[in-house]
Backbone as XML, in Angstrom:
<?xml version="1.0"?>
<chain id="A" units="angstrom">
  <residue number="1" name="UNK">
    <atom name="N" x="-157.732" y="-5.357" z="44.276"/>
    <atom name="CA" x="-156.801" y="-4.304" z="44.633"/>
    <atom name="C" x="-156.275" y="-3.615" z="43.380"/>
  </residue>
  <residue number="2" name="UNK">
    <atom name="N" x="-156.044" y="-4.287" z="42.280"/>
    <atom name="CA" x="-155.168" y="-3.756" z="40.891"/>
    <atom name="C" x="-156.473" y="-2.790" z="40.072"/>
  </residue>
  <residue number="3" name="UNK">
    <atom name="N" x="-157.847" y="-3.638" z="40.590"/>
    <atom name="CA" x="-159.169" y="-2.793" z="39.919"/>
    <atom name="C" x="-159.289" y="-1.555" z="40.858"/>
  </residue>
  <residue number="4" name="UNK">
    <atom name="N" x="-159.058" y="-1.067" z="42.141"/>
    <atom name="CA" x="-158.971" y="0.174" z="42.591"/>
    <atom name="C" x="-157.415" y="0.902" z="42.588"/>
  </residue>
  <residue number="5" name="UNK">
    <atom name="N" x="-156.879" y="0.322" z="42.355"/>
    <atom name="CA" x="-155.477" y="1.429" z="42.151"/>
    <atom name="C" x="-155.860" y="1.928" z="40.406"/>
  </residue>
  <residue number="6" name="UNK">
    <atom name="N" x="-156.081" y="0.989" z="39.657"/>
    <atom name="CA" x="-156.641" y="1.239" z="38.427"/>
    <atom name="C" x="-157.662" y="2.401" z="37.876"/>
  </residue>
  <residue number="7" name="UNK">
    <atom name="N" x="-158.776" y="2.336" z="38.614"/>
    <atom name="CA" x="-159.765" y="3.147" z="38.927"/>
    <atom name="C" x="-159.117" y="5.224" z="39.537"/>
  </residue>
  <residue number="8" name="UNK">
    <atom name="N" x="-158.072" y="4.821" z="40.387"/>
    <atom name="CA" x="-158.023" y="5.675" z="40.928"/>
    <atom name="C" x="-156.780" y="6.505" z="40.187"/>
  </residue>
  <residue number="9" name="UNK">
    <atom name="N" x="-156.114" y="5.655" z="39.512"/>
    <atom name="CA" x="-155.211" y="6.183" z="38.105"/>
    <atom name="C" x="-156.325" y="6.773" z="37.299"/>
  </residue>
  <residue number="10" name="UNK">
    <atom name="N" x="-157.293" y="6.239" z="36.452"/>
    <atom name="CA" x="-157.729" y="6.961" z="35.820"/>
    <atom name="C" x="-158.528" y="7.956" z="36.320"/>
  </residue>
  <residue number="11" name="UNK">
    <atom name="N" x="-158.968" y="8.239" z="37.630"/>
    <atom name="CA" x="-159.654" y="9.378" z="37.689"/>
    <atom name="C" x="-159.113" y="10.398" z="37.522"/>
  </residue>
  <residue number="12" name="UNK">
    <atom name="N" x="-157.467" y="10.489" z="38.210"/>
    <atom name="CA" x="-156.821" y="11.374" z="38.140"/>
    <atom name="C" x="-156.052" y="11.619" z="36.950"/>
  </residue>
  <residue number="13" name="UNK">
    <atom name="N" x="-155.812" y="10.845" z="36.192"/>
    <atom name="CA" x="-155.618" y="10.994" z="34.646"/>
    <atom name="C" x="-156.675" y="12.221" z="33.912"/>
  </residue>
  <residue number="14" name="UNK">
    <atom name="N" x="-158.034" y="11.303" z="34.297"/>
    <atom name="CA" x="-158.858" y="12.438" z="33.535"/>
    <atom name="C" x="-159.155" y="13.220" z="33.985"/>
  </residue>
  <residue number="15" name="UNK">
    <atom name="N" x="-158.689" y="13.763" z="35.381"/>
    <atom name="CA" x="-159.051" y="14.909" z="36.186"/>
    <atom name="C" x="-157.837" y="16.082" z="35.659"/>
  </residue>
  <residue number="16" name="UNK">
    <atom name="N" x="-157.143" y="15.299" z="35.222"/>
    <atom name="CA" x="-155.649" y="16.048" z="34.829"/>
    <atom name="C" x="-155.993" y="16.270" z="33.346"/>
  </residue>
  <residue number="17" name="UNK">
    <atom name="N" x="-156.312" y="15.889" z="32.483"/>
    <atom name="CA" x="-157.120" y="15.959" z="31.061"/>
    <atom name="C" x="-157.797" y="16.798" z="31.073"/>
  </residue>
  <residue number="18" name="UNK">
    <atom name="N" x="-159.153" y="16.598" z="31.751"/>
    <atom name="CA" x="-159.996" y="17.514" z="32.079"/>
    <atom name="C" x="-159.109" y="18.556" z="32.122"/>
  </residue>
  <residue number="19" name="UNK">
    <atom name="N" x="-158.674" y="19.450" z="32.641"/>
    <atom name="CA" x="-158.613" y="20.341" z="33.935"/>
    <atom name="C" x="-157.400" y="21.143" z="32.890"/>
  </residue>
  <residue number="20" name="UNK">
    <atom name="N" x="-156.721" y="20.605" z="31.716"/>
    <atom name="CA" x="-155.855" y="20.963" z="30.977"/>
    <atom name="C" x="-156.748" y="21.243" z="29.740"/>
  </residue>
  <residue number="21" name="UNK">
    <atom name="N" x="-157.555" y="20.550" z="29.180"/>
    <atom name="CA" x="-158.865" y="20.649" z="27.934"/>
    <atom name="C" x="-159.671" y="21.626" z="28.409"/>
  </residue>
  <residue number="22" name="UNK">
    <atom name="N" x="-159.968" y="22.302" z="27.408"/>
    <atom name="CA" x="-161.598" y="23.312" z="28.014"/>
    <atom name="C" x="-162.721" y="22.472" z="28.104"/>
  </residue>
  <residue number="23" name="UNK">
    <atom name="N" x="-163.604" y="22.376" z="28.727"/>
    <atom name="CA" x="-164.817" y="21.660" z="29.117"/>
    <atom name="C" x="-164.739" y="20.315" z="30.112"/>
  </residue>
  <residue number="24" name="UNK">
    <atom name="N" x="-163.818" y="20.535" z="31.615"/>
    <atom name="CA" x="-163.413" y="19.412" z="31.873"/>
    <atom name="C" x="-164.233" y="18.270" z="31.865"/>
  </residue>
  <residue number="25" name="UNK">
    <atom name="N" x="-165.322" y="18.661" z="32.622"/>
    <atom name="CA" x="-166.152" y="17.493" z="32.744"/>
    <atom name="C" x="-166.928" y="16.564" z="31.363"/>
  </residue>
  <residue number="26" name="UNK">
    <atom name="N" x="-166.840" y="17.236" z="30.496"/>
    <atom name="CA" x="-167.051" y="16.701" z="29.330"/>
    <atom name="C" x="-165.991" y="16.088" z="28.552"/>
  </residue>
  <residue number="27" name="UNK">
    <atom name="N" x="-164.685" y="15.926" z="28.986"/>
    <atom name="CA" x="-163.964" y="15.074" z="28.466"/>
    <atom name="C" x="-163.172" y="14.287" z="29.193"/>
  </residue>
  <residue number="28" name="UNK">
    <atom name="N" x="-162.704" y="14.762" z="30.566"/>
    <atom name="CA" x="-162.064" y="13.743" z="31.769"/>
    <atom name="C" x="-163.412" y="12.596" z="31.841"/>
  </residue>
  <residue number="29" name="UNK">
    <atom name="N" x="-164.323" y="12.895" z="32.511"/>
    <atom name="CA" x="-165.494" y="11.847" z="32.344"/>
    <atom name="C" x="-165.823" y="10.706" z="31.845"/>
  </residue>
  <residue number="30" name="UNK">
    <atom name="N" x="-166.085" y="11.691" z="30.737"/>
    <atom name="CA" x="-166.266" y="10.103" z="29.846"/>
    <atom name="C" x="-165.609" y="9.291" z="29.581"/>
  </residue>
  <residue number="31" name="UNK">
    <atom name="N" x="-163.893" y="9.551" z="29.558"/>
    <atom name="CA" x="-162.811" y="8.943" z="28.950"/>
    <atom name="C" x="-162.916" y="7.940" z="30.552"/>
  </residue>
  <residue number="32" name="UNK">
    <atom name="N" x="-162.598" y="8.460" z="31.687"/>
    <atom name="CA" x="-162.536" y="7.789" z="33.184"/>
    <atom name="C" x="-163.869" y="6.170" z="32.782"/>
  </residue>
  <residue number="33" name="UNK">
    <atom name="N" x="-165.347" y="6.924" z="32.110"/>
    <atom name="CA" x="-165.962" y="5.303" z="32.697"/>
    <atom name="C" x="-165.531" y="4.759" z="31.379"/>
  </residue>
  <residue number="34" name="UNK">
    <atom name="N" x="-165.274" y="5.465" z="30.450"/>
    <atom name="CA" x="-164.516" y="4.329" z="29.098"/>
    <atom name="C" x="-163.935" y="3.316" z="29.510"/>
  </residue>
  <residue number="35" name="UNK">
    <atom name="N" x="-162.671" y="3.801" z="30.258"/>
    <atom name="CA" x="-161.593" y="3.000" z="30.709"/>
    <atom name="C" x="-162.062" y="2.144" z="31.812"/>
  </residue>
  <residue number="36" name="UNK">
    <atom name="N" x="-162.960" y="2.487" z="32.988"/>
    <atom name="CA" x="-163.712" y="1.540" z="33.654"/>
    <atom name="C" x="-164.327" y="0.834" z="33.203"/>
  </residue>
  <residue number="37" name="UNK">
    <atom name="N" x="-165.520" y="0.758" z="32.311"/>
    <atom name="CA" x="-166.099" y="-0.156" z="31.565"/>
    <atom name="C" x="-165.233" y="-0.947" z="31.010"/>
  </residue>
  <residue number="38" name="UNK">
    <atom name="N" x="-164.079" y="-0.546" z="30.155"/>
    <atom name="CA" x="-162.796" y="-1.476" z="29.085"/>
    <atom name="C" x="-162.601" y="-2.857" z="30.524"/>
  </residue>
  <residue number="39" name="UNK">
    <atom name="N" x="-162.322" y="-2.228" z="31.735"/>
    <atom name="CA" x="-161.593" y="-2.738" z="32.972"/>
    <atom name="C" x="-162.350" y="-4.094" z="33.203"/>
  </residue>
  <residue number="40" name="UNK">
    <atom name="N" x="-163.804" y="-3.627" z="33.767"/>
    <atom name="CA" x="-164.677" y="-4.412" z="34.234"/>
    <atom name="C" x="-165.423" y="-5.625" z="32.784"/>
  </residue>
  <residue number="41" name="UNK">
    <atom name="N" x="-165.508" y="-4.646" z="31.501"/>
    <atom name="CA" x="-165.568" y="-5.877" z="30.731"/>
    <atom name="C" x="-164.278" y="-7.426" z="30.471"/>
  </residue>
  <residue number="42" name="UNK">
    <atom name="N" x="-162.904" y="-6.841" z="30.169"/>
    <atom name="CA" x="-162.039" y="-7.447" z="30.092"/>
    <atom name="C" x="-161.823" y="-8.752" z="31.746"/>
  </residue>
  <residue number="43" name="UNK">
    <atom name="N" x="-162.054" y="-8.294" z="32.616"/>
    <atom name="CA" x="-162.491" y="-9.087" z="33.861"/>
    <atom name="C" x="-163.583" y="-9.971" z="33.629"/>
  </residue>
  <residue number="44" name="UNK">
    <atom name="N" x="-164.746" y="-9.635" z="33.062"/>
    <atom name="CA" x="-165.931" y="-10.901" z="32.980"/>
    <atom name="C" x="-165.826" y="-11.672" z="31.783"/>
  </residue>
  <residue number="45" name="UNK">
    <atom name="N" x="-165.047" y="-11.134" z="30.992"/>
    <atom name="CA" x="-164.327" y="-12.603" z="29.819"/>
    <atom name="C" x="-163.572" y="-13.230" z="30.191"/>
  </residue>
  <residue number="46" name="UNK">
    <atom name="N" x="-162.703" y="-12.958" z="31.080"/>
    <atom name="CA" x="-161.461" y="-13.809" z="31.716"/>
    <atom name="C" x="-162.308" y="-14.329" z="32.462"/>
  </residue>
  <residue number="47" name="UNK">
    <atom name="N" x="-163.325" y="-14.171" z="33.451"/>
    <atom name="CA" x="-164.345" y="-15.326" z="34.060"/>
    <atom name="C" x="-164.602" y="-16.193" z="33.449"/>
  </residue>
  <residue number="48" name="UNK">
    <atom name="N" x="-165.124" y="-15.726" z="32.704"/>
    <atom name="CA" x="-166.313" y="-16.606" z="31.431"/>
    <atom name="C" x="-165.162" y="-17.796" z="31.056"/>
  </residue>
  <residue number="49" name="UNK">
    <atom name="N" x="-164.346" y="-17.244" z="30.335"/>
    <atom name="CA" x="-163.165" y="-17.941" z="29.830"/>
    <atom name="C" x="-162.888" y="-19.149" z="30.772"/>
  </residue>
  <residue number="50" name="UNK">
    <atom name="N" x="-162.790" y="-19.005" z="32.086"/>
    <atom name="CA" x="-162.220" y="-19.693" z="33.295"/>
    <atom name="C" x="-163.161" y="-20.394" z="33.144"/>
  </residue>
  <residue number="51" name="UNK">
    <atom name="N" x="-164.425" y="-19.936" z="33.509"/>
    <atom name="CA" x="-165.701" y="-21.385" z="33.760"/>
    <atom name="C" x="-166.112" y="-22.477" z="32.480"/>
  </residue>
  <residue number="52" name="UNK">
    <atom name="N" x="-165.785" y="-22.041" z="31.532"/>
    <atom name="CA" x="-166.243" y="-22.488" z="30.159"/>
    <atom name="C" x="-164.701" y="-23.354" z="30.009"/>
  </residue>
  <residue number="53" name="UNK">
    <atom name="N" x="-163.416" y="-23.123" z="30.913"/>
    <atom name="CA" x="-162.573" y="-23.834" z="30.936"/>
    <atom name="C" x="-163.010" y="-25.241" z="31.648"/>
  </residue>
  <residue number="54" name="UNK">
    <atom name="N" x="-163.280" y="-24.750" z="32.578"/>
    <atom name="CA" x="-163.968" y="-25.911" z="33.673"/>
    <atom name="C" x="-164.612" y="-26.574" z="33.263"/>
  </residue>
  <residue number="55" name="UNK">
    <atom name="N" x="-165.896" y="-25.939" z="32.538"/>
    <atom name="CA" x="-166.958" y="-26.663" z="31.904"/>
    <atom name="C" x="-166.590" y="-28.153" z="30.753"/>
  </residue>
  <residue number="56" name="UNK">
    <atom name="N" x="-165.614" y="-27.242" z="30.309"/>
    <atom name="CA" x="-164.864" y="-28.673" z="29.486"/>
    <atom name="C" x="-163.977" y="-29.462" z="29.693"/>
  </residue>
  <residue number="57" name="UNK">
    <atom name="N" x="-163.564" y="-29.144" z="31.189"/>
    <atom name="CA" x="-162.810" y="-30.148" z="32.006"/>
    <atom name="C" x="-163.292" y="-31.159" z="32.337"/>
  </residue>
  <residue number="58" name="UNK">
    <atom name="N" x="-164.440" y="-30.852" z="32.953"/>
    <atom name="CA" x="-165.194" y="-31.852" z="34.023"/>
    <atom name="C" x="-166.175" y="-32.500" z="32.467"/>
  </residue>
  <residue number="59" name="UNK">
    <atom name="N" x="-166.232" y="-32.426" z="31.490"/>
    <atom name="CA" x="-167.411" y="-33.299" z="30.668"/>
    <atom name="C" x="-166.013" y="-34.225" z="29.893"/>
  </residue>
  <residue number="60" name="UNK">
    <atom name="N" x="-165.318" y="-33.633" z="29.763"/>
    <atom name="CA" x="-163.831" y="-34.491" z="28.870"/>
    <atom name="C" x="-163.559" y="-35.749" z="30.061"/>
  </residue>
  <residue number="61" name="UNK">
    <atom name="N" x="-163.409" y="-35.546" z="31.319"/>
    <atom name="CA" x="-163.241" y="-36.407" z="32.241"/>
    <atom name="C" x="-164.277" y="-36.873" z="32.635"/>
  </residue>
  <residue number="62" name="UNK">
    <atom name="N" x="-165.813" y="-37.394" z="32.610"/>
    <atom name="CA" x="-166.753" y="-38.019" z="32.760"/>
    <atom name="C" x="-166.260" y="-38.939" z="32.264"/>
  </residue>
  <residue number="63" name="UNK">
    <atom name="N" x="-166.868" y="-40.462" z="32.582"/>
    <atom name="CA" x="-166.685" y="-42.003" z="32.399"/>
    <atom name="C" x="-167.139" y="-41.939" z="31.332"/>
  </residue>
  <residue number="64" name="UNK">
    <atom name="N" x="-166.635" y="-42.645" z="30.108"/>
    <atom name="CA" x="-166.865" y="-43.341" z="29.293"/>
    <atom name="C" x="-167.763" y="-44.753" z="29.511"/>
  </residue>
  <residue number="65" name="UNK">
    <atom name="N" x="-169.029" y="-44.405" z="28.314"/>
    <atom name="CA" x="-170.105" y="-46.389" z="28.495"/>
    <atom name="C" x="-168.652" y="-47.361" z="28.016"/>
  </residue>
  <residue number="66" name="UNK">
    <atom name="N" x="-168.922" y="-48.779" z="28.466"/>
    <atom name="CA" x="-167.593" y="-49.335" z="27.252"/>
    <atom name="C" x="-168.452" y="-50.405" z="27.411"/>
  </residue>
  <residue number="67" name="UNK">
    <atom name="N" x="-168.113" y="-50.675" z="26.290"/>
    <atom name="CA" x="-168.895" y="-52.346" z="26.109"/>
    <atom name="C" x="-168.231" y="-53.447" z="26.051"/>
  </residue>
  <residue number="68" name="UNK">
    <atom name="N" x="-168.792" y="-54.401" z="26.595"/>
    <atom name="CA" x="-167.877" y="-55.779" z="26.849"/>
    <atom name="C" x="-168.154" y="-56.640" z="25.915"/>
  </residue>
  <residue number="69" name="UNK">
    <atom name="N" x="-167.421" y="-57.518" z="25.259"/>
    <atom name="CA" x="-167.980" y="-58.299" z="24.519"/>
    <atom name="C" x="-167.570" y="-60.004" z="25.527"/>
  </residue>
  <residue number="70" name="UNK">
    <atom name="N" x="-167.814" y="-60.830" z="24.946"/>
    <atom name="CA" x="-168.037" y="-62.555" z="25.601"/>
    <atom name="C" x="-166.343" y="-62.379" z="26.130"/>
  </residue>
  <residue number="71" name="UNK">
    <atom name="N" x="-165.379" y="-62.614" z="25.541"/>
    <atom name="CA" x="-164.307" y="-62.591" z="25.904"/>
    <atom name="C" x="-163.789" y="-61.399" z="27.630"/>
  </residue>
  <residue number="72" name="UNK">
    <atom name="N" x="-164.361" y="-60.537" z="27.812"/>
    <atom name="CA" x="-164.290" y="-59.677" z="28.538"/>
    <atom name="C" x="-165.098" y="-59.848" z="29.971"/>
  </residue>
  <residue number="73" name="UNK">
    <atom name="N" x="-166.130" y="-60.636" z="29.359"/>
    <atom name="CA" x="-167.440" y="-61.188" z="30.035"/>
    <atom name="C" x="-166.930" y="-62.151" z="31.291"/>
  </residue>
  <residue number="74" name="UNK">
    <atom name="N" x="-166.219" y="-63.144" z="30.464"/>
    <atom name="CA" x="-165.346" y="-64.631" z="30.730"/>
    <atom name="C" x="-164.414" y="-63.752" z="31.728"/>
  </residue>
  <residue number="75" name="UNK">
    <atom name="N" x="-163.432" y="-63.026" z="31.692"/>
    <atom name="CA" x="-162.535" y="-62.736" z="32.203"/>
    <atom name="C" x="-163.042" y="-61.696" z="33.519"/>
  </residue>
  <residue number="76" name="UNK">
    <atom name="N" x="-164.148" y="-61.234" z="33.343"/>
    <atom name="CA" x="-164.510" y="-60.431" z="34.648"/>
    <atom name="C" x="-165.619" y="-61.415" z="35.612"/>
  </residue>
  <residue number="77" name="UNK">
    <atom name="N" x="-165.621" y="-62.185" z="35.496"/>
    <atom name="CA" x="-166.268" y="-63.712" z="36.692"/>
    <atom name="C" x="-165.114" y="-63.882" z="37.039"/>
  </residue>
</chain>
């Protein structure tokens, strides 16, 4: 929802840019997928970020081997 209210701010940003600049479409435009691209990249690092969080959750919490020695041996019979 915040990525289409977002989207729809900047169109009209650069429609308003545009439309005030001579050559609208050559400068509302490009600036609009700038800021979309900025949007949608900054979103798939915060993924990335999240899973690569996970990723080192779940291997930090895997079982540890432990080794027993005779004394440990004795006490687990």
């Amino acid at each position: 929802m915040i990525i289409a209210i977002t989207i729809i701010g900047l169109l009209v940003a650069g429609g308003v840019l545009g439309s005030i600049a001579f050559g609208a479409p050559y400068v509302g435009i490009p600036l609009v997928l700038l800021f979309i691209g900025a949007i949608i990249g900054k979103e798939q690092m915060e993924r990335q970020n999240r899973i690569l969080r996970m990723k080192r959750f779940r291997r930090e919490a895997r079982a540890q081997p432990v080794r027993f020695d005779a004394g440990d041996k004795r006490t687990l019979v």
